[in-house]
C-alpha positions in Angstrom: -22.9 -0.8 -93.8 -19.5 0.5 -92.3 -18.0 -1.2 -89.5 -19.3 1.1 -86.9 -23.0 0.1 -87.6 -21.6 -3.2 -87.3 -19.9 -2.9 -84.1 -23.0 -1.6 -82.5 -25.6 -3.8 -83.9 -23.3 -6.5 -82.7 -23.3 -5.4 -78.9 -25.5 -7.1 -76.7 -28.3 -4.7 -75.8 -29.0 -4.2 -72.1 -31.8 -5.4 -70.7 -34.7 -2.6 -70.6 -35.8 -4.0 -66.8 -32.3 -2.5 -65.7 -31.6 1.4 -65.9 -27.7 2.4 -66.5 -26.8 3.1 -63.0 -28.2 -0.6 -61.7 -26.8 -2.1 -65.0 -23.2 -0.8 -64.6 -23.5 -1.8 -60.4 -24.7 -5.4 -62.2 -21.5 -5.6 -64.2 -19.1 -4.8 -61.6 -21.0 -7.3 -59.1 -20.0 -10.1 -62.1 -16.4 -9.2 -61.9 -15.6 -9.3 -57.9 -13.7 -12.6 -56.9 -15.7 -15.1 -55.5 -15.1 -15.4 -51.7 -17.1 -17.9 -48.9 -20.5 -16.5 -48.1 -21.1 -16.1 -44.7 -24.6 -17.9 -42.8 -26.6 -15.4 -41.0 -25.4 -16.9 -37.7 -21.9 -15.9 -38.9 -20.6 -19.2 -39.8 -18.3 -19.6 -42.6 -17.8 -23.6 -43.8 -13.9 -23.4 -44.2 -13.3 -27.4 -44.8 -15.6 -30.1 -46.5 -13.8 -33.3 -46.8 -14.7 -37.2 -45.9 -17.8 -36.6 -44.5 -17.2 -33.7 -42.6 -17.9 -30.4 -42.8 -16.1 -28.0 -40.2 -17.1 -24.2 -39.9 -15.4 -21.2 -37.7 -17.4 -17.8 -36.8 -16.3 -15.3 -34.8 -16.8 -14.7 -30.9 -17.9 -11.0 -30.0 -15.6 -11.3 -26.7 -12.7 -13.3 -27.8 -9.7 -13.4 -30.3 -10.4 -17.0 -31.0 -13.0 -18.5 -32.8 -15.9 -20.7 -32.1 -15.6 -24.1 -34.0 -18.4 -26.5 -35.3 -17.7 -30.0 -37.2 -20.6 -31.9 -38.5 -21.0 -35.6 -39.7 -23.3 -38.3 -40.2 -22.7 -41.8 -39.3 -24.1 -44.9 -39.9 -24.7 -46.0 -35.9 -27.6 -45.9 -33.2 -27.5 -43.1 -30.6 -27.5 -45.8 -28.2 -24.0 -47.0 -29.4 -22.5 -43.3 -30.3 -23.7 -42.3 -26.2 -21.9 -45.3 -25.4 -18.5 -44.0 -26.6 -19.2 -40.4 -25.1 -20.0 -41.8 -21.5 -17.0 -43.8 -21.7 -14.5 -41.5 -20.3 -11.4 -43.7 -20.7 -12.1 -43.9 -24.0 -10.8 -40.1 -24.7 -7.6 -40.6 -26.1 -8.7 -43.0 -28.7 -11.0 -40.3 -30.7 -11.3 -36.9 -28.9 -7.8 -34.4 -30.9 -5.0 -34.6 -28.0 -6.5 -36.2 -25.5 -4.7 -37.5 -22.4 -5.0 -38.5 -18.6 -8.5 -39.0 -18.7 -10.3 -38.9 -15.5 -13.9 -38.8 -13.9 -14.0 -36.5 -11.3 -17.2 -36.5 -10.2 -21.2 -38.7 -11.4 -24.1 -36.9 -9.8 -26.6 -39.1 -12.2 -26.6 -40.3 -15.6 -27.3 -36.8 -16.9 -24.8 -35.1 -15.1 -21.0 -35.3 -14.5 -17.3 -34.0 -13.9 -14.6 -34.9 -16.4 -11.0 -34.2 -16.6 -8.4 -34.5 -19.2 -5.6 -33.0 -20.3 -4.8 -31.5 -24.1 -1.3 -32.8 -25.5 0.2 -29.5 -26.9 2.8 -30.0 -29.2 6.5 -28.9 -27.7 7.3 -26.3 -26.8 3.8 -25.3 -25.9 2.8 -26.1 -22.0 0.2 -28.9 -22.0 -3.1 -27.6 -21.1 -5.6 -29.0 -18.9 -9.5 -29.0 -18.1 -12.1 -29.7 -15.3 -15.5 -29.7 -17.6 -19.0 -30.2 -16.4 -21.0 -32.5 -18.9 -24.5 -32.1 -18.8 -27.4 -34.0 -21.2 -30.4 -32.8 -22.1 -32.6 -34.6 -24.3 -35.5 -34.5 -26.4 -37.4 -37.7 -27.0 -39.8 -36.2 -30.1 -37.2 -35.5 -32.0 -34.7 -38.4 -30.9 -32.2 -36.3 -30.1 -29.0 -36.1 -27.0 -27.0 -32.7 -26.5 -24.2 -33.3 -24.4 -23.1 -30.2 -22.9 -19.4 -29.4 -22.0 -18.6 -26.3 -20.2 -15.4 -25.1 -18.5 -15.5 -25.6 -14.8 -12.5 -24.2 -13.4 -13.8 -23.6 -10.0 -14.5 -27.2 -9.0 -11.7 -28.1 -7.3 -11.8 -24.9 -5.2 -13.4 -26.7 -2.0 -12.1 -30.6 -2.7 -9.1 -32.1 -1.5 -9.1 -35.6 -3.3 -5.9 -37.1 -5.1 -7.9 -36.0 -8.5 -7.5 -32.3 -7.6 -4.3 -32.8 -5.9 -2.9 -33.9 -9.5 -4.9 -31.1 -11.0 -3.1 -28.4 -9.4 0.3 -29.7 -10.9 1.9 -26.4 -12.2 3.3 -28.1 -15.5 -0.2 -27.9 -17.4 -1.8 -24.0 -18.1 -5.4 -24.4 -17.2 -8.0 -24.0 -19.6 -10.6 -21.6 -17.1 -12.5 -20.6 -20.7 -14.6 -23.4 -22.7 -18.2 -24.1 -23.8 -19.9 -26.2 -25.9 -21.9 -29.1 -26.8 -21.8 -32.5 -28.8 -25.8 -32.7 -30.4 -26.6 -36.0 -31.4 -29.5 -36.2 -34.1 -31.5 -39.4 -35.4 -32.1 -39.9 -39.1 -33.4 -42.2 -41.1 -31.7 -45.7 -41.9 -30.0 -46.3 -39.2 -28.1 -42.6 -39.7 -27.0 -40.4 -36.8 -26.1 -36.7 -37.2 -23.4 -35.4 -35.1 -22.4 -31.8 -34.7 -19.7 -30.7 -32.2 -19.6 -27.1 -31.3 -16.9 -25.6 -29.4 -15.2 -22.7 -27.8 -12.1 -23.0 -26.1 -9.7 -20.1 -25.1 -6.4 -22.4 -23.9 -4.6 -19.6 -22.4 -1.3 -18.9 -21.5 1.0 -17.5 -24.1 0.1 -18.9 -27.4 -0.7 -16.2 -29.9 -4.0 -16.3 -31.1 -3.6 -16.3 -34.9 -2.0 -19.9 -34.0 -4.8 -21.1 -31.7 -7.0 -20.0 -34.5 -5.1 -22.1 -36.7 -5.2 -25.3 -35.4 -9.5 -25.0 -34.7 -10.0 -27.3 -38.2 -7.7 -30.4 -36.9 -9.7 -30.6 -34.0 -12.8 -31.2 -35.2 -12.0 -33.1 -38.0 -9.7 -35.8 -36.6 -12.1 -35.8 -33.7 -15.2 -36.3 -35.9 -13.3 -38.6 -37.7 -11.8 -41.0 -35.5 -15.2 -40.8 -33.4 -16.9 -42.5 -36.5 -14.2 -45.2 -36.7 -14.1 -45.8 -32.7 -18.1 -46.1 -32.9 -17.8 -49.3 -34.8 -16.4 -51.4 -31.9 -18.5 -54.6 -30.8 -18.0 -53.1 -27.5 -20.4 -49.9 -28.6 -22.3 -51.3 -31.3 -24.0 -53.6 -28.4 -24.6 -50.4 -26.0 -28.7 -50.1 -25.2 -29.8 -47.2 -23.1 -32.3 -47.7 -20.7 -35.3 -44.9 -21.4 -37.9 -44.0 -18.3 -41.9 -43.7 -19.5 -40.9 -40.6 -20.6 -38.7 -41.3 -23.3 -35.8 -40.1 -21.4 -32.4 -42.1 -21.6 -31.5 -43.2 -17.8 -28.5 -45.3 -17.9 -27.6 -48.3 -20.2 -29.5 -51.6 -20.1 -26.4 -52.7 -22.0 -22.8 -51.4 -20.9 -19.4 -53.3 -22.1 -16.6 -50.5 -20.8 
């Protein structure tokens, strides 16, 4: 036997399922680089670490992206609402939060915040009237706390909360919407997703906005977990109608 026979008896045969064309395609699918696979909804998970998993997609009508962070926590619903209705309580979780205020409480359900994002120098601060909005869903034991830009609010009020909202220092952010969803599991588990999308304006190229969409999740995310396990929260109790519809709280330390 020469070592030509050898040679080819040595090769591995192709399988006879493939023909050449699809088998040579099959090869040359093997060697491409290995790059993040995309969900059908067009989110790509850029960041898994501690807990939490961030993502960015694309927006069809904007340069920046959208963001989503995800985490589970070991607290009641009751507790994590708790932190979320307490609006003074934004700077202690929520990525450069300051200057907290509540503008406006047409129910439970329904409100106007304020606050203002600390931009590192020498950006202009940026600042936000938002319209929160829950909607719940007792069969599945789940909250969505819906925030959405509402630029126009102060258009026809003339209160000392407006009055400071119309300070020229800040750039106002006219563009945002999004929602914290709040998920019960079991053991004592909540799943918390927060989606966002925020164009901040002014003159801030957009490769940097885009660039800074992972820290905002993530530190949020993360220092709302930490945040949720004060005495203060861990004792919050909703109140829930016949329904199964969350009310107010029966038990309310803030």
């Amino acid at each position: 036997m020469d070592n030509r026979q050898l040679s080819t008896r040595s090769r591995t045969p192709r399988p006879q399922w493939l023909g050449t064309g699809t088998y040579w395609l099959w090869c040359c699918l093997l060697l491409l680089p290995a790059t993040p696979l995309l969900a059908d909804d067009g989110w790509q998970k850029v960041l898994e670490q501690d807990g939490i998993s961030i993502f960015l997609r694309p927006v069809t009508d904007s340069p920046i992206k959208e963001f989503k962070g995800v985490i589970r926590i070991k607290s009641s619903l009751d507790s994590l609402a708790g932190v979320m209705h307490d609006n003074q309580a934004c700077p202690e979780w929520v990525h450069q939060c300051q200057d907290p205020a509540l503008l406006e409480t047409l129910s439970f359900s329904e409100r106007y915040v304020y606050q203002v994002n600390d931009f590192p120098f020498p950006a202009a601060n940026r600042d936000i009237i938002m319209h929160a909005l829950i909607e719940q869903d007792p069969s599945e034991g789940s909250m969505t706390i819906r925030l959405n830009a509402a630029p126009s609010y102060c258009d026809d009020r003339d209160n000392s909360h407006c009055q400071t909202i119309a300070n020229p220092q800040n750039v106002h952010i006219a563009r945002s919407n999004g929602h914290y969803l709040l998920q019960k599991l079991e053991n004592g588990w909540v799943n918390v997703t927060w989606q966002q999308h925020i164009e901040p304006g002014g003159a801030l190229p957009n490769w940097m906005i885009n660039s800074m969409l992972v820290d905002i999740p993530f530190n949020t995310l993360k220092k709302l977990r930490q945040l949720v396990t004060n005495p203060k929260y861990q004792e919050a109790k909703l109140d829930y109608d016949s329904n199964g519809i969350a009310i107010g709280f029966k038990v309310k330390n803030w």
